[in-house]
C-alpha positions as CSV (number, residue, x, y, z in Angstrom):
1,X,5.4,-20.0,-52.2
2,X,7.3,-17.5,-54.6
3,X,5.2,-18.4,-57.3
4,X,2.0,-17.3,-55.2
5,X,3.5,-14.2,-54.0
6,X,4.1,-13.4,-57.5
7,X,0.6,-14.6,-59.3
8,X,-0.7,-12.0,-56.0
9,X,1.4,-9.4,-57.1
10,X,0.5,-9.3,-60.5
11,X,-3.1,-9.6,-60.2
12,X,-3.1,-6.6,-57.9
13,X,-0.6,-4.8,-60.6
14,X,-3.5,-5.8,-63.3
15,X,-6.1,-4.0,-61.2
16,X,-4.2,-0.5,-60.6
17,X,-5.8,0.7,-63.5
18,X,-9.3,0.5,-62.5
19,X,-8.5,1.4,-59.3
20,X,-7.2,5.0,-60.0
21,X,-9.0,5.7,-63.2
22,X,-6.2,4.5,-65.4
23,X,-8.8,2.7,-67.3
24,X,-11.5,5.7,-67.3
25,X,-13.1,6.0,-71.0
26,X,-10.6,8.4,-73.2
27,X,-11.6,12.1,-73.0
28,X,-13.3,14.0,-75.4
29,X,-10.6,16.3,-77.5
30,X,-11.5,19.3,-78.6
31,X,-9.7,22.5,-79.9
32,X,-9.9,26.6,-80.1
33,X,-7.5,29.2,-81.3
34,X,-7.7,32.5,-79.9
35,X,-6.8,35.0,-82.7
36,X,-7.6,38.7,-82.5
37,X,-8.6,38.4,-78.8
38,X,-11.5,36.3,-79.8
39,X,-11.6,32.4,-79.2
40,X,-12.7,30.5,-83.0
41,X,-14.8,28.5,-82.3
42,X,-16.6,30.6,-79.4
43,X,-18.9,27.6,-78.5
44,X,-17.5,24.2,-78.3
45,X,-19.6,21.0,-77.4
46,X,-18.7,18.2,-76.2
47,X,-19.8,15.1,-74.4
48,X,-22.1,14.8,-70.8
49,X,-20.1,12.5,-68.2
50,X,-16.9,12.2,-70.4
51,X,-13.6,13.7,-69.3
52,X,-12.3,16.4,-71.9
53,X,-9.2,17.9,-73.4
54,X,-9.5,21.2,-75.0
55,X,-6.3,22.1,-77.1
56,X,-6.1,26.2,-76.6
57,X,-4.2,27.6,-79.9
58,X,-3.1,31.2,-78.8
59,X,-2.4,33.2,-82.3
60,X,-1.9,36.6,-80.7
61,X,1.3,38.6,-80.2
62,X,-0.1,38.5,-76.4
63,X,0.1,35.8,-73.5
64,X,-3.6,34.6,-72.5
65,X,-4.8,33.0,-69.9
66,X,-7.3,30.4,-70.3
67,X,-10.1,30.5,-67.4
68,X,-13.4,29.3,-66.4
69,X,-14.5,29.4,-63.0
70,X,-17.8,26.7,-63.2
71,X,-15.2,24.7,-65.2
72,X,-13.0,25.1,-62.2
73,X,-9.5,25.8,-64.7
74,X,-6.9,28.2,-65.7
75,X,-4.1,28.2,-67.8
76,X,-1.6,30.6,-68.9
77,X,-0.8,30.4,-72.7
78,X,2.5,32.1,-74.2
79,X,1.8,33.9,-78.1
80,X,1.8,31.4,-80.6
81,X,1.9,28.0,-78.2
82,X,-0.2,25.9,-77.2
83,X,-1.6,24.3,-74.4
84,X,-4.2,21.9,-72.8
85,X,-6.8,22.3,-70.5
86,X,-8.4,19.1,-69.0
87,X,-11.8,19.1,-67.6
88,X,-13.1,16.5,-65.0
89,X,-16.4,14.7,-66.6
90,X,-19.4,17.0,-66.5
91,X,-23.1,17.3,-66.6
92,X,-25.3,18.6,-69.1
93,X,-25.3,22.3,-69.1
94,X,-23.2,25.7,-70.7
95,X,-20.2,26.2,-68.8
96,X,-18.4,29.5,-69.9
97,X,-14.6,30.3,-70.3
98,X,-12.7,33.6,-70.7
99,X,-9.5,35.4,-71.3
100,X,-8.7,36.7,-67.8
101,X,-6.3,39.2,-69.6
102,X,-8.7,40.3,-71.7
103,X,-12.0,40.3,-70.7
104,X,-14.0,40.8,-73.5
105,X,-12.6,37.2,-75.2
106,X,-15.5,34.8,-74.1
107,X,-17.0,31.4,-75.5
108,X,-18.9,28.5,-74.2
109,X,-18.6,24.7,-73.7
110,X,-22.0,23.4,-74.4
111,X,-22.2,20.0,-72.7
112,X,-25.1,17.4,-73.9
């Protein structure tokens, strides 16, 4: 009886990952720096239906804070760190991100 209790618990253990996405397909990576109050590269592409991880390089003497509202994220990034923003799979389409501290910093994640 202990050895079926334990053959039940690890075939349940061995499906956890599929389950709650463990498993999912890796995500797309993908990096920017923001020097100058300007994001390099301003477009970025990436995959259709693929999770993504966009490494944000801040060069500036100035925090920034990562944000896209159609990409539903926002991040605050402290002068020269870095940090990542994860994005949930997404359709085909252009999907804009900004600086919310400074306005005029603007690119684009082209999705195809």
């Amino acid at each position: 009886m202990k050895k079926v209790a334990l053959l039940v618990l690890l075939g349940a253990a061995a499906l956890l990952p599929i389950k709650y996405g463990v498993a999912q397909e890796r995500a797309a990576a993908l990096a920017i720096t923001v020097k100058d109050h300007r994001f390099e590269p301003a477009e970025l592409r990436a995959p259709a239906n693929r999770p993504i991880s966009i490494s944000v390089k801040n060069a500036d003497s100035a925090p920034i804070e990562f944000e896209s509202v159609s990409l539903r994220v926002e991040k605050v990034i402290a002068p020269g760190t870095s940090g990542t923003v994860n994005v949930r799979p997404l359709a085909p389409g252009r999907y804009e991100f900004f600086d919310d501290f400074h306005q005029q910093t603007r690119g684009t994640l082209v999705v195809q």
